[in-house]
Structure formats: C-alpha cells, structure tokens
C-alpha positions as CSV (number, residue, x, y, z in Angstrom):
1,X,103.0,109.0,52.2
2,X,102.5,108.8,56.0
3,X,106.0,109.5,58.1
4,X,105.4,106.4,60.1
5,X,103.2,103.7,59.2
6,X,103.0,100.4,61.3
7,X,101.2,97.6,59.2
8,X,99.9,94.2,60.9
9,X,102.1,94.3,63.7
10,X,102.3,90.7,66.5
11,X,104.4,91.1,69.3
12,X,104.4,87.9,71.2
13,X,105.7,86.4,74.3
14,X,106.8,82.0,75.1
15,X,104.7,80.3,76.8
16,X,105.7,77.2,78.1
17,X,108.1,75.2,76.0
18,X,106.4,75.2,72.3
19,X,103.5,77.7,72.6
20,X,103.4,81.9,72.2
21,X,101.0,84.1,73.6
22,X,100.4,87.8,71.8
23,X,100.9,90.9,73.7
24,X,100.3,92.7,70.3
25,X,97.9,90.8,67.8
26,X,97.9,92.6,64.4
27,X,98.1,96.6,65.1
28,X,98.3,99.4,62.3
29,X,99.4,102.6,62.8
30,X,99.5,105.8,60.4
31,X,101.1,108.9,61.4
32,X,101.8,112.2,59.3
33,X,104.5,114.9,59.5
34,X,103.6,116.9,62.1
35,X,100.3,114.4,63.3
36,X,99.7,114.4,66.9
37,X,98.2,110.4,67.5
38,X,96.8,109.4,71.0
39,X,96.8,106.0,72.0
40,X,94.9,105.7,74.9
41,X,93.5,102.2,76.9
42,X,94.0,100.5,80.2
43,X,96.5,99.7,81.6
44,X,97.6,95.9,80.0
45,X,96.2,97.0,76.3
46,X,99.1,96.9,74.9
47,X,99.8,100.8,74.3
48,X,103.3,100.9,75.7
49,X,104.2,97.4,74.1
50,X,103.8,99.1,70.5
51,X,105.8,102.1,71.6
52,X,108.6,99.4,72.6
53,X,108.2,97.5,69.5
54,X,108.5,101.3,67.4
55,X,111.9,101.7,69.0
56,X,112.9,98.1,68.8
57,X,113.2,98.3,72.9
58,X,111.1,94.4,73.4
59,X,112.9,92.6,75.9
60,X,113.8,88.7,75.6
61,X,112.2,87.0,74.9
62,X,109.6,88.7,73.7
63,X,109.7,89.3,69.7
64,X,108.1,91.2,66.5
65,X,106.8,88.0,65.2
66,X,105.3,89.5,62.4
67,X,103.9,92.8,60.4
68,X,106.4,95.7,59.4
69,X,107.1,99.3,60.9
70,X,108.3,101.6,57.7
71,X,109.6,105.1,58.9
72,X,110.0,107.2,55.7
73,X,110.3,104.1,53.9
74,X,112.6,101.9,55.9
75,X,111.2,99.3,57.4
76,X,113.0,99.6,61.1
77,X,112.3,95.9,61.4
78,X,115.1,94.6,58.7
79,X,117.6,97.2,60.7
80,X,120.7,96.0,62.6
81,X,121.0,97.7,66.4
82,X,123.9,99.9,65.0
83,X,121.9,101.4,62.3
84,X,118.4,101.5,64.5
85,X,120.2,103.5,66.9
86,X,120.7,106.0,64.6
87,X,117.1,106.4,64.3
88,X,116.0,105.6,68.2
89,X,116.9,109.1,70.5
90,X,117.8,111.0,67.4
91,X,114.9,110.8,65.0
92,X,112.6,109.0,67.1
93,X,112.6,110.3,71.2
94,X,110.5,108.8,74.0
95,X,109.3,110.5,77.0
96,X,109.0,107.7,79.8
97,X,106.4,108.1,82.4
98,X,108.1,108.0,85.9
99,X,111.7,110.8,85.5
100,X,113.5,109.3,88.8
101,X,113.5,105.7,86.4
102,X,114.3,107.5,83.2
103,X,117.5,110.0,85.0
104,X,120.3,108.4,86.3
105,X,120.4,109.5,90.0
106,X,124.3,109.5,90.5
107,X,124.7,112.0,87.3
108,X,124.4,116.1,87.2
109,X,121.5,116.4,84.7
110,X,124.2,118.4,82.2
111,X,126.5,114.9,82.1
112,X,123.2,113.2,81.2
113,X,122.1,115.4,78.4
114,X,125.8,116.2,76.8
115,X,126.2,112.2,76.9
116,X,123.1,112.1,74.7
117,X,124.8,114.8,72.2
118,X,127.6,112.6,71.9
119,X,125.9,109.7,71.1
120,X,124.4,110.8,68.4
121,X,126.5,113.9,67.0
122,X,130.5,114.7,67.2
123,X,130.0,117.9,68.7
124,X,132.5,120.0,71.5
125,X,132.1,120.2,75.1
126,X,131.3,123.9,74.8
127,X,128.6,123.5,71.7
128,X,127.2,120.8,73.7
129,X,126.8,122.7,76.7
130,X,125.3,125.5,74.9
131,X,123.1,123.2,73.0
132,X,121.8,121.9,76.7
133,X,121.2,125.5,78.2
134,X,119.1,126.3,75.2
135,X,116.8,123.0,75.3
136,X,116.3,123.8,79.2
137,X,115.4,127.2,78.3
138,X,112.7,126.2,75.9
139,X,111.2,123.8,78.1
140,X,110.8,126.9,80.9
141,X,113.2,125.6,83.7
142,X,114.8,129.0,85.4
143,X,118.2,129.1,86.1
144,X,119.1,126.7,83.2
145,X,123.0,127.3,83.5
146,X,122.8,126.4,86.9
147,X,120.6,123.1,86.6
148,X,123.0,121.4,84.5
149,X,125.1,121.0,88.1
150,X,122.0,119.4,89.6
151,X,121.5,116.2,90.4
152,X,117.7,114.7,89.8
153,X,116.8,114.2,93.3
154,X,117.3,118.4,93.9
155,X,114.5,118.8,91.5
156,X,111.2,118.4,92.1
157,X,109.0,116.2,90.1
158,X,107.8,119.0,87.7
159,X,111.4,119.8,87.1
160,X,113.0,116.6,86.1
161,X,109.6,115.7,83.6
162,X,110.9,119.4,81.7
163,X,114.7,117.9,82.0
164,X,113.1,114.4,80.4
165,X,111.6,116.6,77.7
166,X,114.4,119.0,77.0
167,X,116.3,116.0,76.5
168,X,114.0,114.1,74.2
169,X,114.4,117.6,72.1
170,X,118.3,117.6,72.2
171,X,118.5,115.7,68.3
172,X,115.6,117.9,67.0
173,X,113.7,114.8,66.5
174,X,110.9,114.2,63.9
175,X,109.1,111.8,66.2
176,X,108.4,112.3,69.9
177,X,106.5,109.2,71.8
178,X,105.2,110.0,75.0
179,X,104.1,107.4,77.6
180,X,102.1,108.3,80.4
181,X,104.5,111.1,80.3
182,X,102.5,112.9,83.9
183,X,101.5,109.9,85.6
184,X,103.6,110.8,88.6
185,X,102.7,114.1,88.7
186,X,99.7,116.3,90.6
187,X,97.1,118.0,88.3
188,X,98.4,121.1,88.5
189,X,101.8,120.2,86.9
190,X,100.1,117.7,84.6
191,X,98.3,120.9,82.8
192,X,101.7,122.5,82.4
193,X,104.1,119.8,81.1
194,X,100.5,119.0,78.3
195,X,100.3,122.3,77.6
196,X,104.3,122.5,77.0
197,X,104.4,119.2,75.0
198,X,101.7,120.7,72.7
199,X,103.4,124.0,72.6
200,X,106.5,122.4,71.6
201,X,105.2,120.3,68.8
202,X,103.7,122.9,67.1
203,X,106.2,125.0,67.1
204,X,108.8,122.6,66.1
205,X,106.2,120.8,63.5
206,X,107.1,117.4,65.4
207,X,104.9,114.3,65.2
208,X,103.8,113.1,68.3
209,X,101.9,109.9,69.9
210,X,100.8,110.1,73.2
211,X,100.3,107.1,75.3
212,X,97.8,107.3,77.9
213,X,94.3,106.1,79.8
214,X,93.0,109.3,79.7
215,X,91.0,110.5,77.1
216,X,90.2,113.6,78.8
217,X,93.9,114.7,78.2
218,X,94.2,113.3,74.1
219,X,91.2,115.7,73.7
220,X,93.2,117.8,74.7
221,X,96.2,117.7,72.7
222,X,95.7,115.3,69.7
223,X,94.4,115.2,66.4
224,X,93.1,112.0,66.2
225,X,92.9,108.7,68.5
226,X,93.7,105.2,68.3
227,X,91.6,103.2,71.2
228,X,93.3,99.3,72.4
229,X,91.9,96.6,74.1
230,X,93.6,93.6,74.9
231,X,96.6,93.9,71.8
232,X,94.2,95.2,69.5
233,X,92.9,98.6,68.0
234,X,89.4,98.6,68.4
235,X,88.2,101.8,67.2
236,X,90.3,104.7,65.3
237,X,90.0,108.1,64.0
238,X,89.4,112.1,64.5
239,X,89.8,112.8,68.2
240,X,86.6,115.5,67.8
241,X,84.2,112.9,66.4
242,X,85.4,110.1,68.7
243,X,84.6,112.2,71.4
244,X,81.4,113.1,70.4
245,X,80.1,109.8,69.4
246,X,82.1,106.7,69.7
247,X,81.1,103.6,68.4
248,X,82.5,101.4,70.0
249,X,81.1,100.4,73.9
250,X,84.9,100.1,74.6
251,X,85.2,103.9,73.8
252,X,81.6,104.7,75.2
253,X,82.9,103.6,78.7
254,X,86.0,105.1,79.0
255,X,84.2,108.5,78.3
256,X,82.0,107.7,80.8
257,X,83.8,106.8,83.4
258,X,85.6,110.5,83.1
259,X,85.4,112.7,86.3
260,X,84.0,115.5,84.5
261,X,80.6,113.4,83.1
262,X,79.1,113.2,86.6
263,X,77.9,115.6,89.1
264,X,79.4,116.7,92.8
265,X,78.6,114.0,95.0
266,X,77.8,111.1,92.3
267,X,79.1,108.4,91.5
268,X,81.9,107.5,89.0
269,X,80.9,105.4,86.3
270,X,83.3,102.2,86.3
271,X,83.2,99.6,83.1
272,X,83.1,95.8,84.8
273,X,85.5,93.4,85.1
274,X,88.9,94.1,83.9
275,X,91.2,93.8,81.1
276,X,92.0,89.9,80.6
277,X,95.2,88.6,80.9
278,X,97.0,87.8,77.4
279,X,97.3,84.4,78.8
280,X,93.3,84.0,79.4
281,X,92.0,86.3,76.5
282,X,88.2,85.0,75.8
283,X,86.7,83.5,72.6
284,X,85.4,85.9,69.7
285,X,85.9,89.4,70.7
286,X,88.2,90.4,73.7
287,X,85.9,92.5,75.3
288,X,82.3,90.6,75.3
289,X,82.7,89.7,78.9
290,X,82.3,93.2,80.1
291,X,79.9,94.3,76.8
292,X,76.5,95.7,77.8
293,X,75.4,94.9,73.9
294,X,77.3,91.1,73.5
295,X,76.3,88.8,71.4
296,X,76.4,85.0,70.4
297,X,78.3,86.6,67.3
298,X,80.6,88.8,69.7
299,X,81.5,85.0,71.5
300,X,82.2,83.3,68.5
301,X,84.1,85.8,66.1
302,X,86.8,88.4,66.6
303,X,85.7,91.2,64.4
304,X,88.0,93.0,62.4
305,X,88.8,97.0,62.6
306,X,86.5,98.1,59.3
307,X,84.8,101.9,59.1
308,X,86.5,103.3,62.3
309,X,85.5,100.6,64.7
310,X,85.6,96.6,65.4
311,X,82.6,95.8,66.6
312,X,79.9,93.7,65.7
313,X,77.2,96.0,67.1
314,X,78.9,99.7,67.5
315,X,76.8,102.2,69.2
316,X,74.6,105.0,67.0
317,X,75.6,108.3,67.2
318,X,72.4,108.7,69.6
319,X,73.2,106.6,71.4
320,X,76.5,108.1,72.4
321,X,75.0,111.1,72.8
322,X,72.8,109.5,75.5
C-alpha cells in the first residue's frame, strides 16, 4: 500500500461570478516509503499547486473541488486544520524555493527552529536547543552553536537553504516536498544542497518529491518522474527509462532543450509557444498548439494518461533516441 497516494485530484479557481477554471484537472499521485518522485514542468503546470493542495496550503478562493489525498490511509481531505496540522511540518515537511521568503528576517535562526519544536512536540528549551545544533550539524553548516544567534541576512544564500533543510528535518518527517528548492542559488551550490537532500533521504529512508523544471537535476536524484502540462500529468514512470526514451513530445522537448544535449557555440533547443493560461487552455489536448506531431484527433479529444503517457501519438523509442 503506497505511503501517499493522491487519486483524481481538481483544484480550481472562480471565475467570474458562476464559473471555475482548473489549476489542477484530475492528477494521481503514488508514492512509496522511502520513493524519491520528481515532478518536473514549466513554470504554470501546476507542480507547486499539488504540493499546496498535499499540505492543504490553497489559498481563497481557490479549493480541492474534487478527488482524494489518502496518507497511510487518511484521506487529509476529510481533516479539520487542527488535526492536518499535525500531519503538515511534522510528518509531511516542505522545502520552499526562495530561503529569505521562507525565514523570518527579524528572528535568530535558533528562535525559528525551537518555535517549530514547540509546535509540534512539548519538549524543553535545552532538548530543543540540542535538537537544533544537531539538525545544523547534519546538514554540514560549521559553527552550528553559533548560527542559531544569526540572523538570515548574515548567511549567505547556501547557508540559509541548509537552515531551510535542517529545519524541514527537525520532526523526523516521513515526507519531504521540495519545490524548486535551488532556484536562487549559483550552480555550484545547487550541486551541494542535491547532493545533501539525496544524502539525507537515504540515510533517513524519507520519501521525497521534488518539484522542479529541470529534468537534468530529477535524473539526478529521483527514482521515477511525473511530467505536467497545463494541470495535468502527461507522462509517468521510471526516471532511467523516461530519460532514455520518452514518449511523449512534451517530455521529448524538455530533454532537448537541456544545456548539455548541444555543442559549445550551438544553439539551445527551445519548445514553441508557451504554456497556456488556465483561463485560455485549447480544445482536445493542452499541448497541440506547440506539438510537432498534432493531429485533428489531438484538437478534438483530451487523451487520457494510459501505459505511461497521454498522448494520442507518443514518440517510438527511436525516435527519442534520435
């Protein structure tokens, strides 16, 4: 029985004064004990939306509107806020992408991380404190004792990701979401906070799902991938075989457009057009407008996620190879 399993899930948005538009339009999700899942896509696919709607965290007036989230049974969904916060920052962490939003800049970065302790466990000041000193340790920030009297501006950006990290750890939680969690970092640092989140999960056996565009950095880290377009998954499975021949031309352009598929001195490969609004979304499928291999079909019908991909004509796997 999967840890986390997310089951036809609609997030959607007012429009107007009688009609909705879908920021999520019936996702699934599966995620193991221990499963590292990346979810990777533009920017406007909907990938953080579903890591709000995991943690209940959907702004009004924005809603679930329909499909269930079961966490080792429970179905988060039929939860009050007193009991899902039981679950969100203790059994569930997130990792935010930018620190300076996610640390408050007027408190020592010990206040913030014993005032997560106490949220969640009745604990003393000096088990707390120990607690904190431990988690910086394990994340690799030096002088650990003395960071806790820092404030997030004295740390540079490298610094106060780890301090994120560490304090996503504090609850020793069984889920870890990650969004964009180096997007404000060089590529350098980017390596090391990866290479630390892996590290971590493996050695703590936590379940992770990493949001991101980059699918140079999920084949990095995860064991399998989850692609969205436009609120919906469009192709799903092992991150090795989706890397080596995706089917869907979705998949096929993102790995093309990676740095590392073109020469010095060439030009990057860039998929046309853009994402469409969820306001403006096209007949059929989503993505026909920019599809090298549309079709009347692709116009008229949305097709359905069905042997690893939704797509009406998915690409062979010599043609991904091309």
């Amino acid at each position: 029985m999967p840890m986390l399993e997310v089951r036809d899930l609609h997030v959607a948005f007012p429009q107007g004064k009688t009609d909705e538009v879908e920021a999520l339009r019936g996702v699934d999700l599966h995620l193991s004990k221990g499963e590292r899942l990346g979810v990777v896509g533009e920017s406007g696919a909907g990938k953080s939306m579903l890591a709000f709607a995991i943690l209940n965290l959907i702004a009004e007036p924005g809603r679930v509107s329909d499909g269930e989230i079961i966490f080792h049974g429970q179905n988060l969904l039929d939860l009050s806020e007193r009991e899902i916060r039981r679950i969100r920052g203790n059994r569930i962490s997130m990792i935010f992408q930018d620190p300076m939003v996610t640390l408050n800049p007027v408190l020592t970065i010990g206040t913030q991380m014993m005032e997560t302790l106490r949220a969640h466990r009745r604990i003393s000041d000096a088990e707390a404190r120990r607690l904190c000193i431990e988690k910086l340790k394990e994340v690799s920030i030096p002088s650990a004792d003395s960071r806790m009297e820092a404030y997030p501006h004295e740390l540079s950006g490298g610094l106060r990701q780890r301090v994120v990290i560490a304090i996503a750890l504090l609850t020793d939680p069984e889920l870890i979401i990650a969004d964009e969690p180096t997007t404000a970092l060089d590529v350098t640092i980017q390596a090391e906070i990866m290479a630390l989140i892996l590290k971590l999960c493996r050695e703590k056996d936590v379940a992770l799902i990493l949001i991101t565009h980059d699918l140079g950095v999920v084949a990095e880290v995860t064991e399998r991938i989850m692609i969205m377009y436009a609120g919906k998954c469009v192709e799903e499975g092992p991150t090795r075989q989706i890397i080596d021949a995706p089917r869907h031309p979705y998949t096929y352009g993102l790995l093309r457009a990676l740095p590392q598929k073109v020469g010095r001195g060439q030009r990057l490969y860039q998929i046309p057009g853009s994402m469409p609004p969820i306001t403006a979304l096209p007949s059929g499928c989503a993505y026909h407008p920019r599809c090298e291999r549309v079709t009347d079909r692709c116009r008229r019908e949305i097709p359905e996620l069905g042997d690893g991909t939704a797509c009406f004509s998915p690409l062979t796997p010599v043609e991904a190879a091309s």
